[in-house]
N, C-alpha and C positions, 0 to 999 in steps of 0.2 A: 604672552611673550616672556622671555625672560628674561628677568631684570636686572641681576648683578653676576656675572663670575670671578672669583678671586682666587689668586692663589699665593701664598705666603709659607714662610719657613713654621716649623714648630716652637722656634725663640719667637715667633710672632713679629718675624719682616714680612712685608707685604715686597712681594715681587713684584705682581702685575698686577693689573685691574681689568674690564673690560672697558674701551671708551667708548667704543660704537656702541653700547647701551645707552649708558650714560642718564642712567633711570636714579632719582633721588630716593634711598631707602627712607619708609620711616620706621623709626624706633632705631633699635641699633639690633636687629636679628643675628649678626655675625659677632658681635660679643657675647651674646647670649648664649647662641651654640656654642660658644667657646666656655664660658664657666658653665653651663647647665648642663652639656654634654661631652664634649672631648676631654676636656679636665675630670670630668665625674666618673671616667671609665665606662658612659652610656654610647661610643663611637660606635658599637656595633650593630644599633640600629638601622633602617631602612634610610628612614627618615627625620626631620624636626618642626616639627610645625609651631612659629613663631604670630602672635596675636599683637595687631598694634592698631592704637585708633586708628580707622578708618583702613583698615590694611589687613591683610592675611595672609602670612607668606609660608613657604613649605621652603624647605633647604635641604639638600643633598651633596654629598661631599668624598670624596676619596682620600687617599694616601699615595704618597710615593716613601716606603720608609726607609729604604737602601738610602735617600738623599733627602729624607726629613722633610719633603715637601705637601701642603694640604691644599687639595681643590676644593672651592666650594660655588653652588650653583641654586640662586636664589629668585622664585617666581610666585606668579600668584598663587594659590593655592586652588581655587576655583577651577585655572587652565587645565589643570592634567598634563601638561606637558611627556611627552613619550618618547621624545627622543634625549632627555636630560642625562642619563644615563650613556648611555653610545657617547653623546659629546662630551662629558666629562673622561671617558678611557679615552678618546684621542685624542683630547686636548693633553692629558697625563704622559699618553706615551710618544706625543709629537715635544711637550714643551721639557722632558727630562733630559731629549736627543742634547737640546741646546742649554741646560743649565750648567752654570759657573759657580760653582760658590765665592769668585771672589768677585762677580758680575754684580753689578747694582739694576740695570735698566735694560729692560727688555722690548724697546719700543717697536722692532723690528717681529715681534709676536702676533703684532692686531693683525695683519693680512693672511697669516697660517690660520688664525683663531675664525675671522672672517671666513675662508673658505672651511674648514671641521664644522662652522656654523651649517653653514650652505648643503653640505653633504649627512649631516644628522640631522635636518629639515627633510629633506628628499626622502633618504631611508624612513623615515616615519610616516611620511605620507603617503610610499611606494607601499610600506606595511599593513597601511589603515585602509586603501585601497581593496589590496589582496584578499582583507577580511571581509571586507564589503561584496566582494565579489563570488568567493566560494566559501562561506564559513565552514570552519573545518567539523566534524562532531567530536564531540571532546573525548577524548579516549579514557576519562576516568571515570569506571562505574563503581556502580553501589555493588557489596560483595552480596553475589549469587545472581546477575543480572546480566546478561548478553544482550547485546546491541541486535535489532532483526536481522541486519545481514549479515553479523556473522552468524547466527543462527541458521540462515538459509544457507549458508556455507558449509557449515559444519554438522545439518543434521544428520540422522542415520536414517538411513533405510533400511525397511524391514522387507525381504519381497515375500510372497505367497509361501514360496518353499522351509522360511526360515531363516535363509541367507540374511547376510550383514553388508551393507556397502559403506563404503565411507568419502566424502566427499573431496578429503584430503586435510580438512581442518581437523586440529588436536583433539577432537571431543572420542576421540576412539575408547580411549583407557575407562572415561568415565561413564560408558554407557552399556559397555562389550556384559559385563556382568550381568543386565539384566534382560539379556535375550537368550530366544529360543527355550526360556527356561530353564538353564542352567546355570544356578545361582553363584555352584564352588564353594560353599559355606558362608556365604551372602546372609548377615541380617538382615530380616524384613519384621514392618510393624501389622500386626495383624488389622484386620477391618480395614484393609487401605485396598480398594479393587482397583487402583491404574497397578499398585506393583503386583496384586494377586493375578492379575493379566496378563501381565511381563513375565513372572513367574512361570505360570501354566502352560505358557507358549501362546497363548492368546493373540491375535494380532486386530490391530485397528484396521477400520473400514476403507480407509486411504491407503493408497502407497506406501507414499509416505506420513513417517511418524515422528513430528517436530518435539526435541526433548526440551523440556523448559530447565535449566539445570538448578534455580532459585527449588521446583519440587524436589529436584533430585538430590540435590541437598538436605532437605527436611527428611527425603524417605530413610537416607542413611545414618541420620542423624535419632532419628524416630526407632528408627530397625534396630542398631546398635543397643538403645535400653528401653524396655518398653517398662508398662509399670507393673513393678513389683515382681519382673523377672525378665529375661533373655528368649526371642522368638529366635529359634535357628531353622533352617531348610536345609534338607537332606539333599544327593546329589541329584535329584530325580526334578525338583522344586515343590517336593508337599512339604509343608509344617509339621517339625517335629513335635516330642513334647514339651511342656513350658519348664525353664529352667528355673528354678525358685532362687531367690533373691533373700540372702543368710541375714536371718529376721534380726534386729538391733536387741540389744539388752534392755528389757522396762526399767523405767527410771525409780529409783525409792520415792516412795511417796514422804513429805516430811509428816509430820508428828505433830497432832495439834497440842500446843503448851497448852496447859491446865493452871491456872491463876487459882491462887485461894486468895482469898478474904481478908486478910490479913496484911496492912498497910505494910512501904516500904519501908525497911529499919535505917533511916535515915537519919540521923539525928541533927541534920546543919545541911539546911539547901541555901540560904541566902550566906554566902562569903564576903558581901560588903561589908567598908567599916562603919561601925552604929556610931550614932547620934546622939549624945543626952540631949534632954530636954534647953540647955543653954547654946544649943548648936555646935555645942567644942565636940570633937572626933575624940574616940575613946580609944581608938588606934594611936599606938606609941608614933608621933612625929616625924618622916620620914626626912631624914639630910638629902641636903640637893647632890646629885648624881655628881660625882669626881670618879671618871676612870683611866683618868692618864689622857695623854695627846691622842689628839684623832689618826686615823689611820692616814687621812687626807695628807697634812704636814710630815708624813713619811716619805721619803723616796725608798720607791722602790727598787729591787736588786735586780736587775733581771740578768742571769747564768747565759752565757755562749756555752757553755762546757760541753754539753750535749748535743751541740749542731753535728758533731764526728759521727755521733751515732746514729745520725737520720740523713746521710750522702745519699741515700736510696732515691731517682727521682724518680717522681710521678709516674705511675702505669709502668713500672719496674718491677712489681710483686706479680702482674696483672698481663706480662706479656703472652702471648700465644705462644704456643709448642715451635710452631712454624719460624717464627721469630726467633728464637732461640737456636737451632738448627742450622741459622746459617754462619754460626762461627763467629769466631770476633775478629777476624784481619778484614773482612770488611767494614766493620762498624770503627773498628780504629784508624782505618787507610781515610774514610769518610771525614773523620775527624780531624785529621791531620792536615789533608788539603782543603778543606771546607766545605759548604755547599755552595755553588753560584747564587741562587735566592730561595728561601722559604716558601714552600705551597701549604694550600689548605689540605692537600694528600698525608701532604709530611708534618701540619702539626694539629691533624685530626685525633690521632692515638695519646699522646702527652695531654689534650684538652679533654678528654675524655675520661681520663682515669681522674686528672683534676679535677673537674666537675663533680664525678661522683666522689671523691677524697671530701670537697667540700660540703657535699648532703649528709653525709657522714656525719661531720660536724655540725649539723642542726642550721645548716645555711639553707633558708627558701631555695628550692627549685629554677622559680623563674630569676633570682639573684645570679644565683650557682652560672644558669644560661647566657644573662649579659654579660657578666665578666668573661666568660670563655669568649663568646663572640666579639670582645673590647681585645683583650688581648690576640683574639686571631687576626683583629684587625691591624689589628699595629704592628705585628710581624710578618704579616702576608708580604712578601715579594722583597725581605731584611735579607740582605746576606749574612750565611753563618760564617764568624770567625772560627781559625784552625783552632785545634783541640778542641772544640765546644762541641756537646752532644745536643742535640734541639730540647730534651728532656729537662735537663737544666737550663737552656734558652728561656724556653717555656712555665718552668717556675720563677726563674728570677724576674722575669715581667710581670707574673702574677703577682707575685713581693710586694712588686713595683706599685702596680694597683691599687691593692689593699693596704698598702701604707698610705697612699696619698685619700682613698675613701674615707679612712676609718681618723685622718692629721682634721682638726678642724679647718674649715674655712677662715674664718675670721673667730678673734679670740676673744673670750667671753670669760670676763676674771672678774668675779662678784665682788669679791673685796675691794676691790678698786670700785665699781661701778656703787656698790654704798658707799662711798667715803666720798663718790662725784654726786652722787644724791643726798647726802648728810651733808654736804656743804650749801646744798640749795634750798634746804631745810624743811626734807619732802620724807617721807620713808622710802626702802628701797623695797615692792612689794613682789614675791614670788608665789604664784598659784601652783598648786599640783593636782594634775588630770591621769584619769586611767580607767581602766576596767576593773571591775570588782576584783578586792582580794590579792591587789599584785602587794601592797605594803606601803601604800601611798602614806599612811598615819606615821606608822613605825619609823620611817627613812626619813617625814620631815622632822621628826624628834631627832634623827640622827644629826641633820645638817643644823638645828639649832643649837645641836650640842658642838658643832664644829662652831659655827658662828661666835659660839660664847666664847670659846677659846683664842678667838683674836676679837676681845673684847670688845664686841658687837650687843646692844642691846635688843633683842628681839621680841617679837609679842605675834603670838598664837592667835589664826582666827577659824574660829569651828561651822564651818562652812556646808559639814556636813549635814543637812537638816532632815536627810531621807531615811538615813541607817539605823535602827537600833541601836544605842551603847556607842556610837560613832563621838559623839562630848565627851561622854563618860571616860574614854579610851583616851581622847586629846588632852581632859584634864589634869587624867593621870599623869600623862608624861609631862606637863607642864609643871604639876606641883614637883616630882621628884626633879626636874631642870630647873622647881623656881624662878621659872619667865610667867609674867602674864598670859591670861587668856582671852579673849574677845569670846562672846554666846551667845546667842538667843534664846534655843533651845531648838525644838524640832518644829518643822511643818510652816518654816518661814523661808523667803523668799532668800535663795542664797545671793543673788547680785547685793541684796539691799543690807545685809549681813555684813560682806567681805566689805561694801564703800561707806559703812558705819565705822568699822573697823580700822580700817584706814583713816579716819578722823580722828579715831580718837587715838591712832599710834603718834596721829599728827601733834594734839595735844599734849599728851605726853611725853612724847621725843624719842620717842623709838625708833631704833634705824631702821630695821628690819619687820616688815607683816609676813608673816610665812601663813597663806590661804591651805585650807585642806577642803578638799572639794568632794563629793559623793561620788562611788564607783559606780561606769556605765557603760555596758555595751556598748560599743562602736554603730551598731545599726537603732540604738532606744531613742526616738526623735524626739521625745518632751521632752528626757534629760538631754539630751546636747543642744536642743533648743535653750534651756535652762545656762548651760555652759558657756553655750556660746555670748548669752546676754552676760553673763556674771565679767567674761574677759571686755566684752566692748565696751560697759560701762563705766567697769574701773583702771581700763585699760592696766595692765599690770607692766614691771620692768622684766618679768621674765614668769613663761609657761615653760614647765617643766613635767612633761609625759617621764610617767612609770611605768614601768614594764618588765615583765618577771624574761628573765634569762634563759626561761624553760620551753619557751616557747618556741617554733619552728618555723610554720611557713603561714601561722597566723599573725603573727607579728608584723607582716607585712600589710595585711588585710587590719587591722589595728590603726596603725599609725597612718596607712593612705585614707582612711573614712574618718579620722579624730581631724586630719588636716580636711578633707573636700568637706567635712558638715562646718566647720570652723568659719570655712570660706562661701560657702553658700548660705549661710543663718548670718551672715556680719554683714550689720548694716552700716559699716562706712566702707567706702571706697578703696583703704590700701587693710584689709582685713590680716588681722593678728594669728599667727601659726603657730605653731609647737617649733620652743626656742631653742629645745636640750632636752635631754633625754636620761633617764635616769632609770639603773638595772638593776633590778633586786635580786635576791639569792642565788647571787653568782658564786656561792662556795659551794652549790649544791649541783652544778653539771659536769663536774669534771672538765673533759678537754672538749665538751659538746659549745663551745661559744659562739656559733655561727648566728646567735640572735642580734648582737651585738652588730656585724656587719649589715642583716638585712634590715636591721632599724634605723642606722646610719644610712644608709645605700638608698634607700624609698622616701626617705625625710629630709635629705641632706645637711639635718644636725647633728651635733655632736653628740658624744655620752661623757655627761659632767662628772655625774658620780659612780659609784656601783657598789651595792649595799654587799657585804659578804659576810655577815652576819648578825647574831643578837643582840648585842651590847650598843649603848651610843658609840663607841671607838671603830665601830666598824663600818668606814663609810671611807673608801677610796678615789684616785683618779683611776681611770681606764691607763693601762701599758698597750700602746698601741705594737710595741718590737714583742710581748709576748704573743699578744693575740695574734698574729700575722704566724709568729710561729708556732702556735698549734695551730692553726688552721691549715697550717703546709706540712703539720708530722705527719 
């Protein structure tokens, strides 16, 4: 049965309730939908399916957005309920008749609501009845595949004489060719005797000759290129001769290199610095890195100047000929007096050229899809105000969207959060996870060098025990930053490493442990078994995934399996996720930054930093007003 319907403004007043329910939620399902999916721009899903001890709920929900009101409709999830839908549109379009905006109480509702109940109970059993009684057969086939009777509908007749009859069903056009033998320059594939039959004038032993079109399909298909040349029939139906198929170019063969004897003239393979015999480096001293202020404590500039020159909206480059044609005193007359309400007709075109504007941009596909279906939803049935073209309607919600996606949730300022853990007299510990290769080394040398710079004392812990040169790399950057290093060396246990590490930042009085962790594919289960043990033992104050900016619609596939292996390998009960997100060589895609959103979008964290290039100075905040705006140039 169903347990709660509610409906409420979008400032989040609750209008009505239902009280003839009167069913006690548990959990809080209907907050949840509200941060997890209408606020996250996911509205344009089917459904939500909410988990709570002892409980299982599925929620479904409408708009009314002309008058900013939300339906929502909350049952077991087990039931299947089938008429939830029908009673949500006439509850919509009964309780809009009587809405006030300056109306507080709607008590006068529950007997309208009572009977829309009574009447979407009926329709669904009147439905499940109907089904029960004549199932219908499903009219969607596999292609090449008729159902028997239209088959016996529509076959052909061959008679005696040669004649063609036709039943009256469509199959005329696709079978006329291969009778009586008269092909009309008809390919056929040689060795096939049903069509050398067809061909010849041959006729079956039956009357009738039932066409299976799933063969007739292969013959034509067969016929059209056979191998290594073209069968054509003359107008009579014999086989001509075979038409030869214009032979490819042979490939050059390479060249087998010939090695002499004679070692390479190399004179210096090992570039490390040597050792004398008293341990001291024979290498000149290297000063600790000063390259000026971090790119971080910059603000950045971001230019309007150029919004004049991109008025073009959405699926403006991309209209049809058709489109175009009918002049502009209509599209101006449109705009002047309005539209009465927004359809999915009318803002199918604008969502569409959007969508693909944003694949363009290196936005995942299935990303690109919910936001068009979030913003269809929230304009569906909006009136357009005068002078406004839907095209512009239609981006400035998109705007709308992606601003609020890509704004954190809740704010996450390190510096604060070590100076509230240096006061408890704890380090403040951050881990860094990722896939091979993205710059997890390099970028946390970056933010140490940001750290230093508002006099934060930090200490390196080398976590990486899998990788070749993975120390060697960390200690580099540590000596030239002159911060400490934590070690062990390789082939040891990284949990036990990182909460070593951590002890002795303790002792020491280090603010900050920056963990560096081994690269690993999203699907390698002993490493993120490994991972996952390292985060739940030492529980860290912040995981931070890296992730290169170049990536497209794997990045999604990335960050959903670094989160579900996180939560399925963590053995306590409220299990630890990826906090922030952090995007390496971002100087290197140009205006391709749609990684940025589908990482945010699947993980619903932020992107703290974003590396943009070589030097420690190069390590920024996200501009979320630029990136909105190229994602909409």
């Amino acid at each position: 049965m169903l347990e709660q319907l509610l409906i409420f403004t979008r400032g989040g007043l609750i209008l009505w309730t239902c009280k003839e329910i009167g069913n006690a939620l548990k959990g809080s399902p209907i907050d949840t939908l509200i941060r997890s999916c209408l606020l996250e721009e996911r509205s344009g899903a089917v459904s939500f399916n909410y988990d709570a001890p002892g409980a299982a709920y599925t929620l479904k929900w409408t708009f009314h957005n002309d008058l900013g009101l939300v339906f929502v409709a909350v049952y077991q999830r087990i039931l299947h309920l089938l008429y939830v839908d029908d009673l949500l549109s006439m509850v919509k379009q009964s309780f809009s008749e009587i809405y006030d905006p300056k109306r507080m109480s709607y008590d006068d509702f529950d007997e309208t609501f009572r009977q829309l109940r009574i009447e979407a109970e009926a329709r669904a059993e009147e439905l499940r009845k109907t089904k029960q009684v004549g199932k219908p057969v499903s009219s969607v086939k596999k292609q090449g595949q008729v159902s028997k009777a239209g088959l016996e509908g529509g076959n052909k007749r061959v008679s005696e004489g040669g004649s063609k009859k036709d039943d009256g069903d469509g199959y005329k056009a696709k079978v006329s060719t291969l009778t009586n033998g008269h092909s009309n320059g008809n390919h056929q594939m040689e060795d096939d005797s049903q069509e050398t039959d067809l061909a010849n004038g041959k006729e079956n032993t039956s009357s009738n000759v039932a066409v299976d079109l799933s063969k007739l399909q292969k013959l034509r298909s067969k016929g059209v290129r056979g191998r290594g040349g073209v069968r054509k029939t003359d107008s009579i139906g014999n086989k001509s001769s075979k038409v030869a198929a214009a032979e490819p170019a042979k490939k050059a063969t390479k060249k087998n290199r010939v090695w002499d004897d004679a070692a390479p003239k190399q004179s210096k393979l090992d570039f490390t610095d040597s050792i004398d015999e008293n341990g001291n480096n024979d290498h000149v001293d290297i000063v600790a890195a000063d390259q000026g202020e971090s790119m971080m404590d910059k603000e950045e500039v971001f230019s309007s100047d150029s919004e004049s020159e991109d008025d073009d909206e959405p699926g403006s480059d991309e209209k049809p000929a058709e489109a175009k044609k009918k002049g502009w005193f209509s599209s101006v007359f449109q705009s002047i007096t309005g539209k009465a309400n927004l359809e999915r007709s009318d803002l199918g075109p604008a969502l569409k050229a959007l969508k693909e504007r944003l694949m363009t941009k290196n936005v995942a596909e299935e990303i690109a899809e919910k936001l068009c279906e979030s913003v269809e939803a929230s304009l569906e049935g909006k009136k357009l105000s005068s002078f406004t073209r839907i095209s512009s309607t239609v981006q400035a919600a998109m705007e709308d969207a992606l601003v609020r996606i890509l704004t954190p949730r809740r704010s996450i300022d390190i510096l604060r959060d070590v100076h509230a853990a240096k006061e408890q007299r704890k380090p403040y510990v951050v881990v860094f996870v990722g896939v091979n290769g993205v710059g997890k080394s390099t970028n946390l040398a970056k933010v140490a060098y940001w750290l230093q710079q508002h006099k934060v004392s930090v200490m390196m812990a080398a976590c990486d025990t899998f990788r070749s040169g993975a120390v060697e790399q960390l200690r580099t950057h540590a000596r030239r930053l002159q911060i400490p290093i934590f070690e062990k060396g390789y082939e040891k246990d990284p949990a036990v490493v990182a909460k070593e590490a951590i002890q002795e930042a303790t002792r020491n009085g280090s603010d900050v442990v920056l963990v560096d962790t081994a690269g690993r594919m999203q699907d390698n289960e002993p490493l993120m078994r490994a991972l996952s043990k390292l985060i739940n033992l030492n529980q860290p104050d912040l995981v931070l995934f890296v992730g290169e900016a170049l990536v497209g619609n794997d990045a999604v596939d990335q960050l959903s399996k670094f989160n579900q292996k996180l939560s399925d390998l963590s053995t306590s009960g409220n299990p630890r996720l990826i906090d922030g997100i952090l995007l390496t060589k971002f100087d290197t895609i140009d205006d391709k930054v749609g990684a940025a959103l589908s990482m945010v979008y699947i993980s619903g964290s932020p992107v703290m930093f974003v590396g943009c290039g070589q030097s420690y100075t190069d390590l920024k905040k996200l501009n979320v007003k630029a990136i909105v705006k190229t994602l909409l140039k």
